[in-house]
N, C-alpha and C positions, 0 to 999 in steps of 0.2 A: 504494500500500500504506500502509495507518492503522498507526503505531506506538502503543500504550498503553503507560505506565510509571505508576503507581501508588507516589508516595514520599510520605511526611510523613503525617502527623495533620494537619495542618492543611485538608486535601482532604477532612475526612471532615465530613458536614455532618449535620443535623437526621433526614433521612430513612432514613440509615445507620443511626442510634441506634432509627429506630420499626422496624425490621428487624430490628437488634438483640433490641430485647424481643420481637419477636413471636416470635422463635428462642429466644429463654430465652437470650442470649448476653452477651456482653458487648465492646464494640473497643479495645482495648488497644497500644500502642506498647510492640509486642514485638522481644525481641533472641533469635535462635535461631542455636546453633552444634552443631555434630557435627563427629567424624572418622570418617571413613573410605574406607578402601583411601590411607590417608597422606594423604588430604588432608582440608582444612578447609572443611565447608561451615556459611558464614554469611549473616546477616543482620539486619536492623532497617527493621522496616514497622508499621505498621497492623494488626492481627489480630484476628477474630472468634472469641470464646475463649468453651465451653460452660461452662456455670455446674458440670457435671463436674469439670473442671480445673483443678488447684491451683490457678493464677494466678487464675482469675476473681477470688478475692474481694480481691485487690490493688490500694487505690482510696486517694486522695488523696494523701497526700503519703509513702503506703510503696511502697518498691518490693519484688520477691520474686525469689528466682533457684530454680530449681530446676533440678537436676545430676541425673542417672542414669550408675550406672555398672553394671560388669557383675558385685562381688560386693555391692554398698551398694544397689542397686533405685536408685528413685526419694526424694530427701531436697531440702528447702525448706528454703530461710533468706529468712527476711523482717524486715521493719526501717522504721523512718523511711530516707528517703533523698532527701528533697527538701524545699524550705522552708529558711526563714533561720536554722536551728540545726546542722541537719545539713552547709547548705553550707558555712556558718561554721567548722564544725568539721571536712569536708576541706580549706578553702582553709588551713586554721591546719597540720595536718597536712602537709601539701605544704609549705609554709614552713619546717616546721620538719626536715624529711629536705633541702632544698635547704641547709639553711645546717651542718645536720652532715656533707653530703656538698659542700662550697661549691670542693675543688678536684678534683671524681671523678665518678663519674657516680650517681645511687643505684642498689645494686646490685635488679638482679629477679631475677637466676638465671637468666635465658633463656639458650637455647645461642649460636650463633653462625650454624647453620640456620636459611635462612626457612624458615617454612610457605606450602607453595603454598594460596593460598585461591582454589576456584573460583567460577567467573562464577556469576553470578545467574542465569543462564538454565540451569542445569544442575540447582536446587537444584528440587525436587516439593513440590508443596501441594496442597490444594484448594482451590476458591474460589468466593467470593462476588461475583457478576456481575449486576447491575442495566443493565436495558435500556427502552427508550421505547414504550409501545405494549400494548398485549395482544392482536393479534391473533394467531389460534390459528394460520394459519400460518407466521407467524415465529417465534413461539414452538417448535413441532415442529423446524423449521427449527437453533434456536440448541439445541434438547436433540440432534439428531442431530450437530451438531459439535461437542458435550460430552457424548460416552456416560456414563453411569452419574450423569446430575443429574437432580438433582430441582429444581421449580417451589415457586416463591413468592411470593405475593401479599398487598399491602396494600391493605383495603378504602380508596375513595375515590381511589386514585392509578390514572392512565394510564401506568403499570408492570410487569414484573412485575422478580425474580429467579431467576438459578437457582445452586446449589449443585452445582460439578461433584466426580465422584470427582477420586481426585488424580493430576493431571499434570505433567510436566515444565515449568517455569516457560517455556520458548522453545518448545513445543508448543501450551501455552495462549496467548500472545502470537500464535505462528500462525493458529489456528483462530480468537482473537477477532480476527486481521482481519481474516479474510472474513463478520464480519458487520458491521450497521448497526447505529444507534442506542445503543449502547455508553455506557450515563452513567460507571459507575465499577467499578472492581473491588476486591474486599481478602480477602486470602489469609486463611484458616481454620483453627483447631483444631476444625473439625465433622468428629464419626463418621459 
C-alpha cells in the first residue's frame, strides 16, 4: 500500500504553476481553520485558490486573513506581513511584551481548556491530482475512483489532471492508493 502526504510549498514545482494559469488559479501557502460540533479543524498546505477568492490576489510580501462569522459574513484584513520591516517590527514587538512581562507569562486570555484539534485525515477538500500518462483507460479508470472530477490537460505534457469533488482527506488518500502513476497532489478552493 502507496502512502501520499502532500506538505510544504517547496514540493510544488514549474508544472503546478502552468496548471495553475491554465485554471485561472493561483497556489498559495494557505492556513485554514473552522469549528465545529466543539472541535477545531485545521490546517496549512499548498492551495489552488480561484482568482474568485478573496485571497487570490494576496502576493509578495502581504499576507491576508479572512474570518466569517455567522452575524459579520465574510471580512479580510490584509497587510504587509513579511520582509525585513514587518519582521523587524514583530521580533521588536515580542521583545518588548517579554521584558514588561520579564517575571509572568504575557497574558493571551486563553482559558485553561485544550481545544481538541482533529487529524488531518478527517478534514474534506477537493483536489488537485496530477498523474503520468494519458491513456484513456487509466484515465476513466482514476475518474471512476474520484466521482464527481473532472479532467485536465496541458498541451505538450505526457499528463493529465483531475479535479475531484470534495472528499474526506483519509478517503482521498485511500482511493489514490489504489492507483499508479500518482506525480503530486494539492488541495483546492475550486467550485
Amino acid at each position: 500500500m502507496k502512502i501520499f502526504i502532500q506538505r510544504g510549498i517547496t514540493k510544488i514545482d514549474t508544472t503546478d504553476f502552468e496548471y495553475a494559469k491554465h485554471l485561472n488559479t493561483s497556489i498559495k501557502l494557505f492556513g485554514d481553520a473552522k469549528f465545529e460540533n466543539d472541535k477545531l479543524y485545521a490546517f496549512v498546505a499548498p492551495v489552488m485558490v480561484e482568482s474568485s477568492h478573496p485571497l487570490f490576489m494576496v502576493n509578495d510580501v502581504y499576507n491576508g486573513i479572512m474570518v466569517e462569522g455567522n452575524m459579520l459574513g465574510k471580512s479580510m484584513l490584509y497587510g504587509s506581513g513579511a520582509g525585513k520591516l514587518p519582521t523587524a517590527s514583530a521580533v521588536v514587538a515580542d521583545i518588548v511584551a517579554i521584558a514588561k512581562n520579564k517575571h509572568g507569562n504575557v497574558p493571551f486570555g486563553w482559558g485553561e481548556n485544550k481545544q481538541e484539534v482533529v487529524d488531518m485525515q478527517e478534514t474534506s477538500h477537493r483536489y488537485f491530482v496530477r498523474f503520468m500518462g494519458r491513456d484513456s483507460e487509466f484515465i476513466e479508470k482514476c475518474k471512476s475512483e474520484f466521482k464527481d472530477s473532472r479532467e485536465v490537460y496541458l498541451d505538450g505534457k505526457d499528463e493529465f489532471a483531475l479535479i475531484t469533488g470534495v472528499l474526506k482527506e483519509k478517503d482521498f488518500l485511500s482511493a489514490l492508493n489504489n492507483l499508479s502513476g500518482v506525480i503530486k497532489y494539492i488541495r483546492t478552493k475550486i467550485v
